[in-house]
C-alpha atoms as a printed R data frame, in Angstrom:
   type eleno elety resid chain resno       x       y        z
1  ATOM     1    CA   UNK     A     1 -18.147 -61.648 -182.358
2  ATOM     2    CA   UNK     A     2 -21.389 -63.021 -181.076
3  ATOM     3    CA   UNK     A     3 -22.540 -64.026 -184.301
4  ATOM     4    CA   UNK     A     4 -19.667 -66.349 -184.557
5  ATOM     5    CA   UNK     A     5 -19.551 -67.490 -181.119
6  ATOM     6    CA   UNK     A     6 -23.273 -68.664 -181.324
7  ATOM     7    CA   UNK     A     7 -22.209 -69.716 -184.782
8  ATOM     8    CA   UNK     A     8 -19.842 -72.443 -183.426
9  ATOM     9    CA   UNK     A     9 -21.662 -73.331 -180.128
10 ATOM    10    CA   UNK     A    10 -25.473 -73.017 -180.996
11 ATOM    11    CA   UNK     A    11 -25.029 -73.485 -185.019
12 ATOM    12    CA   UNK     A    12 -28.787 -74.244 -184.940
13 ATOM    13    CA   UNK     A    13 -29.716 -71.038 -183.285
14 ATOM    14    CA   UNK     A    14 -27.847 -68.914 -185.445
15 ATOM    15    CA   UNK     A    15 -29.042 -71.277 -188.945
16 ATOM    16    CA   UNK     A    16 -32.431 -70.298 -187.732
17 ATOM    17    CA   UNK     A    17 -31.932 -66.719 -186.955
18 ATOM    18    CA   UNK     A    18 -30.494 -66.127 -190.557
19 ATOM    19    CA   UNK     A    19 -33.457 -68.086 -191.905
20 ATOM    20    CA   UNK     A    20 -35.899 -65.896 -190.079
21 ATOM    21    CA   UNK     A    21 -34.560 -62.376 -191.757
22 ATOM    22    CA   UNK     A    22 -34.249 -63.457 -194.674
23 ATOM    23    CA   UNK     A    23 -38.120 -64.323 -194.905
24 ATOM    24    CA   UNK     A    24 -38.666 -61.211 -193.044
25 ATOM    25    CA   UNK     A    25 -36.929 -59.225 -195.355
26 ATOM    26    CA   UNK     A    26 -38.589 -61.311 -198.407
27 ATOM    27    CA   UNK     A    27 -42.210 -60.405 -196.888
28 ATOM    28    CA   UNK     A    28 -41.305 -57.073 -196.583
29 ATOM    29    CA   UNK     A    29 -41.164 -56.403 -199.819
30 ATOM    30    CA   UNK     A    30 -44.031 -58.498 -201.062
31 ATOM    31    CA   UNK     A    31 -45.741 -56.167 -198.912
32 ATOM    32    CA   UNK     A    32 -44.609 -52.827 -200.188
33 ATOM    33    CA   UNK     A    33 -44.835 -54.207 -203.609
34 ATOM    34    CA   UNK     A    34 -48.728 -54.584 -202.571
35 ATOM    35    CA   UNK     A    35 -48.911 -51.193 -200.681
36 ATOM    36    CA   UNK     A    36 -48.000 -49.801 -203.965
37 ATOM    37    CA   UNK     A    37 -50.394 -51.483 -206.043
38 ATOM    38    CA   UNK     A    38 -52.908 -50.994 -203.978
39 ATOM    39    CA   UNK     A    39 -51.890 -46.711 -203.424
40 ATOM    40    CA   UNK     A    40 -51.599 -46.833 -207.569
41 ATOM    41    CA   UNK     A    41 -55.458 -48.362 -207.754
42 ATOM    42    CA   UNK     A    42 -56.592 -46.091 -205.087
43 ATOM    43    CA   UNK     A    43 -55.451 -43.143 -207.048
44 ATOM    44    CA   UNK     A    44 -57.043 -44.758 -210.308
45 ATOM    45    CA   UNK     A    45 -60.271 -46.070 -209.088
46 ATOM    46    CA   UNK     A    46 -63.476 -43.621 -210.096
47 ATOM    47    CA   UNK     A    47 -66.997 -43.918 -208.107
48 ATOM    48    CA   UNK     A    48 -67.447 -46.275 -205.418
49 ATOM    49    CA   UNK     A    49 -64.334 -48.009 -204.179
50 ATOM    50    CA   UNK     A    50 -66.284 -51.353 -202.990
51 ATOM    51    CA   UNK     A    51 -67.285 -51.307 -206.527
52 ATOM    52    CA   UNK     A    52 -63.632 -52.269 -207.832
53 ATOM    53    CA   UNK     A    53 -63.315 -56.034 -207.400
54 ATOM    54    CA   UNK     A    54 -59.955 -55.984 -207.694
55 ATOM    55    CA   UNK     A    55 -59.163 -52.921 -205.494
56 ATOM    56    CA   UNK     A    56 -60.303 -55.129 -202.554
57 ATOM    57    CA   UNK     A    57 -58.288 -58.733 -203.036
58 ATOM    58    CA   UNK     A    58 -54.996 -56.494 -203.068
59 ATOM    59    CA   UNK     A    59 -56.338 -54.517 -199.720
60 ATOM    60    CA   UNK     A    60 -57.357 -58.334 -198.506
61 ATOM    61    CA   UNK     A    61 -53.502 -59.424 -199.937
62 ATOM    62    CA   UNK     A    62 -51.485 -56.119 -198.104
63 ATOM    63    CA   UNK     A    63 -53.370 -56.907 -194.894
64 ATOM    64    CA   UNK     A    64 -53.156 -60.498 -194.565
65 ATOM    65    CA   UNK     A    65 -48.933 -59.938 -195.740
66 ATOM    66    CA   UNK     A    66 -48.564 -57.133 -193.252
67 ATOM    67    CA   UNK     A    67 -49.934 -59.186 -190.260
68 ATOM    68    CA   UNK     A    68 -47.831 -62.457 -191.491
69 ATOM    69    CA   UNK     A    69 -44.303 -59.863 -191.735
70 ATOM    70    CA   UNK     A    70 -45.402 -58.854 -187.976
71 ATOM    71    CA   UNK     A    71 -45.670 -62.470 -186.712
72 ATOM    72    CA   UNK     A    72 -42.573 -62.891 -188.518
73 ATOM    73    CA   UNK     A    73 -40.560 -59.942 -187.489
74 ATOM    74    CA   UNK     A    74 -42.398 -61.325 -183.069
75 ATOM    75    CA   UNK     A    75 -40.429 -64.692 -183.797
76 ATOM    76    CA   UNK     A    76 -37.196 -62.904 -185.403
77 ATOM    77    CA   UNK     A    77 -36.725 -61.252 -182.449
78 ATOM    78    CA   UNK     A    78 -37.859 -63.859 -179.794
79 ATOM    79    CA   UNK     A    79 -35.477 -66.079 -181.743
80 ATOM    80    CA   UNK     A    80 -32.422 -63.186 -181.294
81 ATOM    81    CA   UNK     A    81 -33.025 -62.725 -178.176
82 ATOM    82    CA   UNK     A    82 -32.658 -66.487 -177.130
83 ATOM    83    CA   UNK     A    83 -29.687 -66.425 -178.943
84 ATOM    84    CA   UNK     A    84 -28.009 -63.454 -177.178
């Protein structure tokens, strides 16, 4: 019901909201799709693991799309609760 209240009165707010999870929910799985990768090259990798170039752009990649889901997930629900 308060979906479609803020849906008529703040259309904005609620256009935005929507917006919001759907990147959030888009991120999220880039970032399990990289947690996985980088749990299947941990498993695979022999000897050092500095040595494997590749081993350390995806841990660079899961951090750097972890921290930008958090951010997103802050403004998701600053943007809810301005809405409620």
């Amino acid at each position: 019901m308060l979906a479609r209240t803020v849906g008529i009165e703040r259309k904005e707010l609620e256009e935005q909201r929507k917006k919001l999870l759907k990147e959030v929910n888009e991120n999220k799985r880039k970032a399990l799709e990289l947690e996985e990768s980088l749990l299947a090259r941990l498993s695979s990798t022999q000897g050092n693991l500095l040595d494997d170039d590749e081993l350390v752009i995806v841990l660079q990649k899961t951090k750097q799309t972890t921290d930008y889901v958090n951010q997103q997930l802050a403004i998701a629900q600053e943007t809810e609760a301005n809405i409620n």
